[in-house]
ZANUSE-129244 format. One line per 8 residues: for each residue x, y, z of C-alpha. Coordinates in pm, whole numbers, plus 32768, in hexadecimal, padded with zeros to 4 digits. Layout:
BEGIN
X:Y:Z; ...
END
This chain:
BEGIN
4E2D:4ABD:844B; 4D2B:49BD:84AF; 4C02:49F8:856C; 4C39:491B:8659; 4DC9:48D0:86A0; 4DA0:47A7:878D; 4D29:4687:86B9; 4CCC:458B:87B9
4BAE:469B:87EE; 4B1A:463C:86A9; 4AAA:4514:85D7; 4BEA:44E9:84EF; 4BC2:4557:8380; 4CB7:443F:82DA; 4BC8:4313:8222; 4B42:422A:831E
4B75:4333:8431; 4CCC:4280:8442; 4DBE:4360:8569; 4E50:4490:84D1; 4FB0:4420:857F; 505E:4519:84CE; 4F97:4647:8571; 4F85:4591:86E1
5092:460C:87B4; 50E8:45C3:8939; 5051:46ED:8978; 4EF5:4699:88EB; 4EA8:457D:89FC; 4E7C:463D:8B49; 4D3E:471E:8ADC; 4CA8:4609:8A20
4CC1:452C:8B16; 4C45:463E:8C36; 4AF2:46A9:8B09; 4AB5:454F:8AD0; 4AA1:44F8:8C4F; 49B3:4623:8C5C; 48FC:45C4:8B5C; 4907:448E:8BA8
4866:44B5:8D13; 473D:45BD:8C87; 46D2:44CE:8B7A; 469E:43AF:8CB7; 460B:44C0:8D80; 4523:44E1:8C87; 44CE:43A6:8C50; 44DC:4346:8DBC
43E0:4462:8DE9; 42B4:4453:8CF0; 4172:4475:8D49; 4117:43A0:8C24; 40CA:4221:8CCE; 41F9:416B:8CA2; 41F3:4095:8B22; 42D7:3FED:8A36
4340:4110:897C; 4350:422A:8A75; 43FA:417E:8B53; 44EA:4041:8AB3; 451B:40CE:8955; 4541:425B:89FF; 4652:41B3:8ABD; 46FA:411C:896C
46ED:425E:88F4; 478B:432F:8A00; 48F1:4357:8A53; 4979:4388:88E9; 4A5A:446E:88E8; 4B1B:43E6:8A33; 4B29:42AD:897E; 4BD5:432B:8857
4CBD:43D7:8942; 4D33:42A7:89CF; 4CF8:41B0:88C6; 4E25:42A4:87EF; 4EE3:42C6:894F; 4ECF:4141:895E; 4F5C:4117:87F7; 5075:41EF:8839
50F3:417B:89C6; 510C:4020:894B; 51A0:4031:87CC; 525B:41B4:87DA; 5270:4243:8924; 5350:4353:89DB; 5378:43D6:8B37; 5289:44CC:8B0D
518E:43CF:8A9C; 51E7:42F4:8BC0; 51DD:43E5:8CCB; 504F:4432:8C3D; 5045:42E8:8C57; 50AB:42BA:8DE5; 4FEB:43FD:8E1A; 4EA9:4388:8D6D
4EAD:422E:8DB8; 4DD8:4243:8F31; 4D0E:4361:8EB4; 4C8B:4295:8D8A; 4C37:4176:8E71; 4B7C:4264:8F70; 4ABB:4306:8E47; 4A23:41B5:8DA4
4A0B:4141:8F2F; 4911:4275:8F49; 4844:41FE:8E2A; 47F5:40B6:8E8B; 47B7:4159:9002; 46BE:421B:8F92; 458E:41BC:9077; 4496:423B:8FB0
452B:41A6:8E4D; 452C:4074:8EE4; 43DA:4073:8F37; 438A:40CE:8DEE; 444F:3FA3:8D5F; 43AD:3EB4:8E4C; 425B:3F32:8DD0; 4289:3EEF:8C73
4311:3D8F:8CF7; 41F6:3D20:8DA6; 4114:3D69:8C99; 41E7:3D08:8B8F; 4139:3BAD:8B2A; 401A:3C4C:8AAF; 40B3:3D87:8A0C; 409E:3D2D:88C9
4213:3D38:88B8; 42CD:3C74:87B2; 43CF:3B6E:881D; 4520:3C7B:87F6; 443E:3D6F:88A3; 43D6:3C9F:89C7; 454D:3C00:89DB; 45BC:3D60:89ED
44B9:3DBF:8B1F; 4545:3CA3:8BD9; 46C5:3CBE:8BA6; 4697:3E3A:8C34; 45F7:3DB7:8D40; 4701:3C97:8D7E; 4804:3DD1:8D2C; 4754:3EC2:8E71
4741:3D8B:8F30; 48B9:3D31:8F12; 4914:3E86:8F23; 4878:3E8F:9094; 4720:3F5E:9040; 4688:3EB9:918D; 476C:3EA4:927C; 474C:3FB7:9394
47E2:412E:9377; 48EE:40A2:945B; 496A:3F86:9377; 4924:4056:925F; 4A4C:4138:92D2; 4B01:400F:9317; 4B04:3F8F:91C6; 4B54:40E5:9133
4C74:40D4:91E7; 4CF6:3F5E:919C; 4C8D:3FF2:9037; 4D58:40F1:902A; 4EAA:404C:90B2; 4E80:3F54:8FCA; 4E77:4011:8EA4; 4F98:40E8:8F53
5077:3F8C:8F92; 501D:3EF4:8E27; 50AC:404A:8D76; 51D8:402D:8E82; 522B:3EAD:8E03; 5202:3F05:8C8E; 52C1:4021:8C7E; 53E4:3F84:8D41
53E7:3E5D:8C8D; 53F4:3F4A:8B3D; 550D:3FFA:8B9F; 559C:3EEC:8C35; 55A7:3E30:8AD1; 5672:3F50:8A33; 576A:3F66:8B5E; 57AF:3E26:8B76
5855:3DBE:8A1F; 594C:3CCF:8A3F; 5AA3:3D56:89DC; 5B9A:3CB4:8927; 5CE2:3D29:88BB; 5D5F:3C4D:87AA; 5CDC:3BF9:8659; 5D4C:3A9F:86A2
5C87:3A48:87E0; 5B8F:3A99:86DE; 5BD0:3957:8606; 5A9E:38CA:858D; 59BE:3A0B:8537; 5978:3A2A:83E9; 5A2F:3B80:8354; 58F5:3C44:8390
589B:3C07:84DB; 5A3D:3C55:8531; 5A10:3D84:8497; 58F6:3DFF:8565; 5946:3D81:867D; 5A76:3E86:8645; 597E:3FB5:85D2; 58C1:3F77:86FB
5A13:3FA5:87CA; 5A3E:40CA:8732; 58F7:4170:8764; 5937:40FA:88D8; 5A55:41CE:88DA; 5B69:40A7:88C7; 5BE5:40B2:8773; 5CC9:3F98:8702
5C2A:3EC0:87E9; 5AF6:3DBB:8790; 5995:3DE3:8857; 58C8:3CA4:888D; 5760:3D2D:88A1; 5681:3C6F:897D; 54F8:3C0B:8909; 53E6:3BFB:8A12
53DB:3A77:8A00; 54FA:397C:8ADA; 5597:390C:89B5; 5634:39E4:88ED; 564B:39AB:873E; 57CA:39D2:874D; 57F3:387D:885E; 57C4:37BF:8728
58F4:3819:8667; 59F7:38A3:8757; 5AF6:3794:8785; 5BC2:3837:8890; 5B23:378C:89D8; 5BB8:38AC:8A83; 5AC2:39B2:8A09; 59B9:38EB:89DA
59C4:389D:8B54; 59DD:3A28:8B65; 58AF:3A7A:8A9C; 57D8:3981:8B5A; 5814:39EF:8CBA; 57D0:3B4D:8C31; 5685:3AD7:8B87; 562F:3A42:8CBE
5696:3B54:8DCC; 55D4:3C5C:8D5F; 5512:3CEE:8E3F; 5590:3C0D:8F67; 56C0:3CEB:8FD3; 56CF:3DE2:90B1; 56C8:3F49:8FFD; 55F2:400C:8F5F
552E:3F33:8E77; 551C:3E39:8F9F; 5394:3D8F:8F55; 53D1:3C9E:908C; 52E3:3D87:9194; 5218:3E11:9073; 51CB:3CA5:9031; 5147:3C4F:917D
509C:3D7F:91BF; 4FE4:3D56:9058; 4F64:3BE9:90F5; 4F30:3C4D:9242; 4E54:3D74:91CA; 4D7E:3CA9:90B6; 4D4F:3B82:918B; 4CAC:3CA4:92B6
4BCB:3D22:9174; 4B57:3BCC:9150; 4AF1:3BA1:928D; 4A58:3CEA:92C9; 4963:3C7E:918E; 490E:3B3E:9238; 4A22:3A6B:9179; 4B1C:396A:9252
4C30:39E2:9145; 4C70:3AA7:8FF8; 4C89:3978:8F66; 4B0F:3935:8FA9; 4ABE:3AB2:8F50; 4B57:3AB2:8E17; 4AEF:393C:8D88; 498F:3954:8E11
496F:3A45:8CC3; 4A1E:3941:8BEF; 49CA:383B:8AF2; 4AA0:3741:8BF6; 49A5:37A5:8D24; 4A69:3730:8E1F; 4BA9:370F:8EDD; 4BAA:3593:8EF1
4B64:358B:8D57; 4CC0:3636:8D08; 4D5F:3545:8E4A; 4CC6:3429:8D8A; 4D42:34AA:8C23; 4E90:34BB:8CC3; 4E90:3363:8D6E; 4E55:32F7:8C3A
4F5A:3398:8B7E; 5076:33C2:8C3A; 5123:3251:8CB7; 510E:3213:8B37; 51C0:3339:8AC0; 52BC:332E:8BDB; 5304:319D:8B88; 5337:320E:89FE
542B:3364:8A5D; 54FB:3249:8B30; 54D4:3161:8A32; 5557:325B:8931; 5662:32F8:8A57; 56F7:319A:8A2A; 573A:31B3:88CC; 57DA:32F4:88E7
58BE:3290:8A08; 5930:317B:891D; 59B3:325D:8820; 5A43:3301:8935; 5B16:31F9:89B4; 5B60:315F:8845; 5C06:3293:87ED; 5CBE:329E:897C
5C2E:33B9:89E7; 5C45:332D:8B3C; 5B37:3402:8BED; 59C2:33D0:8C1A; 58AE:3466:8B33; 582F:358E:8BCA; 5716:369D:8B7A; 585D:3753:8A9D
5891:3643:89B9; 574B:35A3:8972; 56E8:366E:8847; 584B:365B:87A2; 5867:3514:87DE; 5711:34EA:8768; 5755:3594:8642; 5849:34A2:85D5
57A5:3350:8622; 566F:340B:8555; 5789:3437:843A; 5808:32B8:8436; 56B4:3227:845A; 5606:32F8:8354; 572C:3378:82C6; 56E0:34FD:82A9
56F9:360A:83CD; 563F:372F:83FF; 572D:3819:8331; 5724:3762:8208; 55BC:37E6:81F8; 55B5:394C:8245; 5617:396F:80DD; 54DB:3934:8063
5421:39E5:8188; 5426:3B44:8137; 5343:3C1B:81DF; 5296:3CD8:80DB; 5269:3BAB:7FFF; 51DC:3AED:8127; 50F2:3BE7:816C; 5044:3C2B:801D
50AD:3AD7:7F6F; 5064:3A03:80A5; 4F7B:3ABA:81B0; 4E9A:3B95:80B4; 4EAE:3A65:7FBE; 4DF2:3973:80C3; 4D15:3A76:80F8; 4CAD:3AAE:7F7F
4C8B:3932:7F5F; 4BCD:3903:8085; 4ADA:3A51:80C1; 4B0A:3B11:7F69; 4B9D:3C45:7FCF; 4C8F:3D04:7F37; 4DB4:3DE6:7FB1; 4E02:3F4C:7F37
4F25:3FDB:7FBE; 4F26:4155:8052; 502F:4209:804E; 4F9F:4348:8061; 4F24:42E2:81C3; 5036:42D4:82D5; 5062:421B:8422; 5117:428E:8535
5267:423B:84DD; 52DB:4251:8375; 533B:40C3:8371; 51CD:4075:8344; 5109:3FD7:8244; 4F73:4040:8217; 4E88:3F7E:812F; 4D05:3FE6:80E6
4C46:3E7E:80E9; 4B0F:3E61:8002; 4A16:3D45:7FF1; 4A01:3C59:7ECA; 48C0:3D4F:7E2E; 49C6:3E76:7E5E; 4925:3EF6:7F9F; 4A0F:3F99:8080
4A72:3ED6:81E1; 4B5D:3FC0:8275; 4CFF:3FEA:82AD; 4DDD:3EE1:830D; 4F48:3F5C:8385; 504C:3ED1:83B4; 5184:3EFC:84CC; 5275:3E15:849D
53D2:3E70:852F; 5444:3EB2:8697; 5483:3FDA:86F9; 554E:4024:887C; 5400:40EC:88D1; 5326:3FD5:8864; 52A2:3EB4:8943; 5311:3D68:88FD
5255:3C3E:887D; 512E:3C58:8793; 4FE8:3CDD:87AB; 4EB4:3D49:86B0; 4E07:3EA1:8723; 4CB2:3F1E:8686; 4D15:40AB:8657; 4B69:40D7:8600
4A84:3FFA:864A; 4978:3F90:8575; 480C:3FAC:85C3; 46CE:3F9F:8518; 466B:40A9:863F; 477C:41AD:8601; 4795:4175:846A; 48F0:4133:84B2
49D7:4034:83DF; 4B3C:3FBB:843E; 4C4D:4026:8444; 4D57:3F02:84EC; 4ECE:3EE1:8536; 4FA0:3DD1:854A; 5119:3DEB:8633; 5227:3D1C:8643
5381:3D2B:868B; 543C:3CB5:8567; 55A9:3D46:857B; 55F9:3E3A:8483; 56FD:3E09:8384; 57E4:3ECC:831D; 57CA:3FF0:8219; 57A5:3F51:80CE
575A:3DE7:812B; 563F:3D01:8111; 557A:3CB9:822E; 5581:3B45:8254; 5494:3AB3:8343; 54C3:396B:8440; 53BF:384F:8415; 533C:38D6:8550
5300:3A45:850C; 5253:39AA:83B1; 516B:38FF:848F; 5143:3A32:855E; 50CD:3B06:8462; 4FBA:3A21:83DB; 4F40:3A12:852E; 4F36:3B74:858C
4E97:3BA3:8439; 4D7C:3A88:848A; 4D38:3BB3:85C1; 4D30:3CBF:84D5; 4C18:3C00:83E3; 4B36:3BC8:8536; 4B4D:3D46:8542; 4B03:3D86:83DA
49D4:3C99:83AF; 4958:3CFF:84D9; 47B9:3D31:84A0; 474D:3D66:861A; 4664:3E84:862E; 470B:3EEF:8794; 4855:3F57:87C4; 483D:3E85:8907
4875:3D5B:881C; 491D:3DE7:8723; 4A53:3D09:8682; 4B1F:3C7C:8786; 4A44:3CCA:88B9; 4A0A:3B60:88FF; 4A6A:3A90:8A4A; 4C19:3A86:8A3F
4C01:3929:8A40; 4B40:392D:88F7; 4BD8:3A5B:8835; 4D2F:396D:87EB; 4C4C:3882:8728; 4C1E:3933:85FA; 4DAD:39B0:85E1; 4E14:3854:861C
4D42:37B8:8536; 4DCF:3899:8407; 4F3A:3803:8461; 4EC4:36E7:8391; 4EEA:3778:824E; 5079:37FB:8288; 50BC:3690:8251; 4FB6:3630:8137
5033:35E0:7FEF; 4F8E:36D6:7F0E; 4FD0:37F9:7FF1; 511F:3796:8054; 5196:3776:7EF0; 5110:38CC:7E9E; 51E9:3965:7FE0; 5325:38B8:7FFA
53F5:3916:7EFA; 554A:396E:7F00; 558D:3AEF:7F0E; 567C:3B02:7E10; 5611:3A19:7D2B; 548D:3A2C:7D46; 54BF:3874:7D30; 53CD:37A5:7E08
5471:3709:7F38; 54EB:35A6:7EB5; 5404:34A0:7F08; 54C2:33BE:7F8E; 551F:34D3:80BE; 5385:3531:80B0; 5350:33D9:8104; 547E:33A4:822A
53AF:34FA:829F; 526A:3451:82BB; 5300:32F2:8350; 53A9:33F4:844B; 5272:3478:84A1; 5253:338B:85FC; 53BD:3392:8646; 5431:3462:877D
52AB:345F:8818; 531D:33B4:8960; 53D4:34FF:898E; 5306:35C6:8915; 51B2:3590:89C3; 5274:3538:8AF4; 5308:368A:8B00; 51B3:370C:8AC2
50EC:3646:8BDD; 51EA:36BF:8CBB; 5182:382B:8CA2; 503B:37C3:8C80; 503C:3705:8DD9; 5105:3836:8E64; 4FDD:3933:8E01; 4EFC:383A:8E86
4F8D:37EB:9001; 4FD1:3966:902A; 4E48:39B6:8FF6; 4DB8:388E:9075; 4E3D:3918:9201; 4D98:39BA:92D7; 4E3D:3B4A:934C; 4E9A:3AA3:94B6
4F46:397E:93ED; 5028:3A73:9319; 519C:3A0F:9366; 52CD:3AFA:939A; 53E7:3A43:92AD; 5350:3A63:914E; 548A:3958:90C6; 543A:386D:91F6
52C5:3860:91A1; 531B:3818:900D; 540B:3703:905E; 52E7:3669:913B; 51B6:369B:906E; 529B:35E8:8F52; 5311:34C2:8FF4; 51B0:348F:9082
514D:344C:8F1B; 5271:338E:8EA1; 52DC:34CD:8DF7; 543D:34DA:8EAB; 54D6:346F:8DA4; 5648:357C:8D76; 5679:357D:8C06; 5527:35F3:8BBB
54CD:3748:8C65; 5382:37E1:8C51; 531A:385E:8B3D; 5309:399A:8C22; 5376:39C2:8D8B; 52BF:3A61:8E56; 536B:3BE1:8E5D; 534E:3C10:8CF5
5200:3B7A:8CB3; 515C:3C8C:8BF9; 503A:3BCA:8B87; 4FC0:3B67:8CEF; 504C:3CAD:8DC9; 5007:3DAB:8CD6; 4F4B:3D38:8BBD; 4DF7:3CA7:8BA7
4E4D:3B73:8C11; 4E5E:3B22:8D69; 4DB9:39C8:8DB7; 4D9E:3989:8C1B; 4ED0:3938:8B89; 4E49:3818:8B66; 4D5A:3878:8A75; 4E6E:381E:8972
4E6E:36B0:89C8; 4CB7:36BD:89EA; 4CC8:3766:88A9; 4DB3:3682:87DB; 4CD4:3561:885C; 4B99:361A:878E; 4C94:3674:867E; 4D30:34FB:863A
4BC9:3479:8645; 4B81:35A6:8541; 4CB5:3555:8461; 4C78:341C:8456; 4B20:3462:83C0; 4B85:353B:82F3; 4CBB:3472:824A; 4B86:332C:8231
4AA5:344C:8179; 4B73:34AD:806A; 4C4F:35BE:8119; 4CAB:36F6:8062; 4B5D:3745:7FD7; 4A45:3833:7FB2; 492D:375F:8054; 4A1D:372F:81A5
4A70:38AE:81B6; 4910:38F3:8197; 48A9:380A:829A; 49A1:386A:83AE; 4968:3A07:8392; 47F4:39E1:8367; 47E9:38D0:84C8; 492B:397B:8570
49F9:3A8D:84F2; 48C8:3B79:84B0; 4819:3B55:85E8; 4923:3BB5:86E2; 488C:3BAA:8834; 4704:3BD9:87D6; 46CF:3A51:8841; 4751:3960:8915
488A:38DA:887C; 487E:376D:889C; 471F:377E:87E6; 47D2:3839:86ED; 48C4:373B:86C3; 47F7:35FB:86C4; 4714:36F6:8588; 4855:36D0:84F7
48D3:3568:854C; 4795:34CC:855D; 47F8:340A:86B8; 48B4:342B:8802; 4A16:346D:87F7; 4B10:3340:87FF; 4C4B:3357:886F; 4CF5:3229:87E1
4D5C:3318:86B2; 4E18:3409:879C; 4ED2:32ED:8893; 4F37:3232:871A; 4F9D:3377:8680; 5086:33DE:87C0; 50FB:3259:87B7; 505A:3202:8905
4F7E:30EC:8858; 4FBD:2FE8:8746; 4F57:3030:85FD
END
């Protein structure tokens, strides 16, 4: 019998202090959470409250120190609501969500803390403080500041409140949309409306009826993005058209999973927490704190962007309605038939479609041969699978990383398939955080959603999900190489708009020869993809980006004229306000949705998000400067790996990240790379 039976209450015993998953049960969360709160408060108190004049180390690092055990708490909670939750899980969840938000509320209310922190502020020039040290006194600071630390005891409640509704609302919108996702399968009855699927997918499509209680029937399981995979190979119009307006209905109808006030009231409320900290929006709140600085520097990234991409998705809409009509289809393209009809003008003009690939894309061998392979080339690590060490769900891979002298860096896991009590998308989560303060070294998860075959089959990937996994793994590495001293910086605690650069940048090496040769073979045969189909792949590589970063500046222009109002401007008709905010832009455009509406937005209403998705775009303009660098500078070697994690991936947020990158790039970013790459400027 152990000591101690609740193991949230304890540092874990497994190597690298990785979660003991298979000891945590439902029942474990409640009294962590309510001792780590506890805690939590006395260690503030404490500090809040020592005689001691106020200095660097009894006051900022005491404060890096406290809290602990509430943060493992909810750091394990957090890994298990959004990759392998349950109703009782979820009802924590809605009962936890305010308190939480009242708790940290307290801490950065504390009158006398604050005072503290504004001590070792004022004096903090002549300190003696190093540069991480001195960067870390003035982001907690910034932190009390934006957290309301001197607005009145009246305003102070105020915010508590708007704090604690929000986090209420955001928990409301995720966990409707999540169970929205697994209701709302699209069901088919025939094998034959199925024409077009490859074999696999048919067949579970049908096990997924069946687990939904429908056997001999064929479930159509919906992703978290508009378009769904199986629009490019269904040829009956008929249930294309069906799995479309499903995509794009959820959370719009009235019901139970019905996002449409939660929406508003999620806008209305952030936009009131703006102003209450002296903001005219939460658009202004949030990118005050960002690389971007500005409101009118994402308006003018997105005046510059989007006519361009809308002129090249009409350009390419064209082509598509041509096929149309050749063949008499005698209907107009619409946001149904663009990918399958996409598909096959891809197929004549380079003469390959996307299944003829998944052969050679199979998800083990991608990992190791592809993803660790880069890696080894570029950093010298090396990859050591565990299988004595166990996720959370028995589907998962763990691998111990070592440096090139054999030194250990921590665990990377991996979670590949989707799972009905899973969110969608993918995501990177650090499960421990390194710090040179704690002694702790990483242990990091990747999650995505990769349908799971059936029992005995290969698990063949989509170009896509290959390109997803090398940039959820470029995440994981700025977690791994992470040297910051603080766990305030540690890994991916950078500005949002910044912590998409590094994942984006190690997309380049899906596609580069050496690695891709190593990866892509087929599963049966173990031979290399044919060249002549690598290269159609790489000519391919600009084809369908009209749609594509149309579909993407929609959302991001959505995110952006939610935030950007002020709480008296908030409409009533969340469809009504999409359509306008679209056509104001030139975004109106029918056969291209949103890459996101706005009721199942999960990045901006109940992610980290809101007022950043357009980080990606920001970000890819720092990564296509990067790659382009890197492909003039000989590529896939040691000297380039070494130069990015020593000037970016090992620094996380312990310096400001544009003078990170231009230590890297050696000048300002230029974003002629990014608007070639997306085909918005001649070669």
């Amino acid at each position: 019998m152990s000591q101690n039976p609740n193991p949230l209450l304890t540092e874990s015993p497994l190597p690298y202090q990785l979660p003991p998953f298979a000891d945590i049960k439902d029942e474990h969360f409640a009294p962590a959470f309510d001792q780590g709160m506890k805690q939590h408060l006395a260690e503030i108190d404490a500090i809040a409250n020592n005689p001691a004049p106020p200095d660097f180390e009894n006051t900022i690092v005491a404060m890096e120190r406290a809290g602990t055990l509430l943060e493992r708490a909810r750091r394990d909670f957090g890994i298990l609501t959004s990759a392998f939750t349950n109703p009782t899980l979820q009802k924590l969840e809605s009962e936890y969500a305010v308190r939480f938000a009242a708790h940290y509320d307290s801490t950065r209310h504390n009158r006398n803390l604050f005072a503290r922190v504004q001590a070792v502020y004022d004096t903090r020039e002549n300190s003696g403080l190093d540069p991480e040290s001195k960067r870390l006194v003035e982001k907690y600071h910034l932190d009390f500041v934006r957290r309301g630390a001197r607005l009145s005891n009246t305003d102070q409640e105020a915010l508590k409140k708007l704090n604690g509704d929000i986090a209420n609302l955001t928990r409301q919108f995720r966990q409707n949309l999540l169970k929205e996702i697994n209701a709302s399968s699209v069901i088919v009855d025939t094998r034959e409306e199925l024409d077009g699927l490859p074999p696999a997918a048919i067949q579970a499509a049908a096990d997924a009826a069946k687990e939904q209680g429908k056997p001999g029937k064929f479930a159509i399981v919906l992703t978290n993005t508009t378009t769904q995979p199986p629009l490019a190979q269904l040829r009956n119009r008929a249930i294309r058209e069906r799995v479309m307006k499903a995509s794009l209905g959820r959370g719009s109808q009235i019901g139970e999973f019905d996002n449409r006030a939660i929406t508003l009231s999620i806008v209305k409320k952030r936009g009131e927490r703006a102003k209450l900290l002296g903001y005219a929006t939460h658009a202004d709140f949030q990118l005050a704190d960002q690389t971007a600085g500005s409101v009118a520097a994402v308006n003018k990234l997105m005046d510059q962007i989007v006519p361009a991409a809308v002129a090249n998705a009409r350009k390419e809409g064209k082509e598509l309605q041509a096929i149309i009509d050749a063949e008499k289809g005698n209907f107009a393209l619409d946001a149904p038939d663009w990918l399958f009809y996409e598909e096959k003008l891809r197929k004549s003009r380079f003469d390959f479609d996307d299944s003829l690939l998944r052969p050679y894309y199979e998800l083990r061998r991608v990992l190791v041969d592809g993803v660790f392979f880069a890696a080894t080339k570029l950093y010298g690590i090396t990859f050591e699978e565990r299988k004595d060490l166990k996720g959370y769900s028995p589907d998962m891979f763990v691998f111990e990383v070592f440096n090139e002298d054999g030194s250990p860096l921590g665990l990377f896991l991996g979670d590949f398939y989707a799972r009905p009590n899973k969110d969608g998308g993918a995501w990177n989560n650090a499960y421990v955080v390194p710090a040179g303060l704690t002694g702790t070294k990483t242990v990091v998860g990747n999650h995505q959603n990769i349908p799971k075959p059936p029992a005995g089959e290969p698990t063949l990937l989509t170009h896509d999900e290959v390109n997803t996994m090398f940039h959820e793994f470029g995440h994981a590495l700025h977690v791994l190489f992470s040297t910051a001293r603080y766990p305030f910086f540690a890994g991916t605690a950078v500005p949002r708009d910044f912590v998409e650069f590094p994942s984006q940048v190690n997309e380049m090496w899906q596609a580069w020869p050496e690695v891709f040769r190593n990866y892509a073979r087929h599963y049966q045969t173990g031979e290399p993809m044919p060249q002549a189909l690598l290269d159609k792949v790489m000519a391919a590589e600009q084809f369908g980006q009209g749609y594509a970063t149309t579909a993407q500046v929609a959302a991001t222009v959505l995110d952006q004229a939610w935030y950007q109002l002020k709480p008296e401007e908030v409409p009533s008709d969340v469809a009504a306000f999409e359509a306008a905010a679209l056509k104001k832009h030139g975004l109106d455009y029918p056969p291209v949705p949103p890459r996101y509406r706005s009721t199942y937005f999960s990045h901006i209403f109940a992610g980290g998000y809101s007022a950043g998705y357009y980080s990606y775009l920001w970000s890819e303009v720092l990564d296509a400067d990067s790659v382009q660098w890197l492909g003039e500078n000989g590529g896939l070697n040691r000297a380039n790996g070494d130069r990015f994690r020593n000037h970016v991936l090992s620094r996380g947020g312990s310096a400001d990240p544009m003078e990170l990158y231009r230590a890297f790039r050696g000048t300002e970013p230029d974003p002629r790379p990014f608007l070639i790459r997306r085909g918005l400027a001649a070669q």
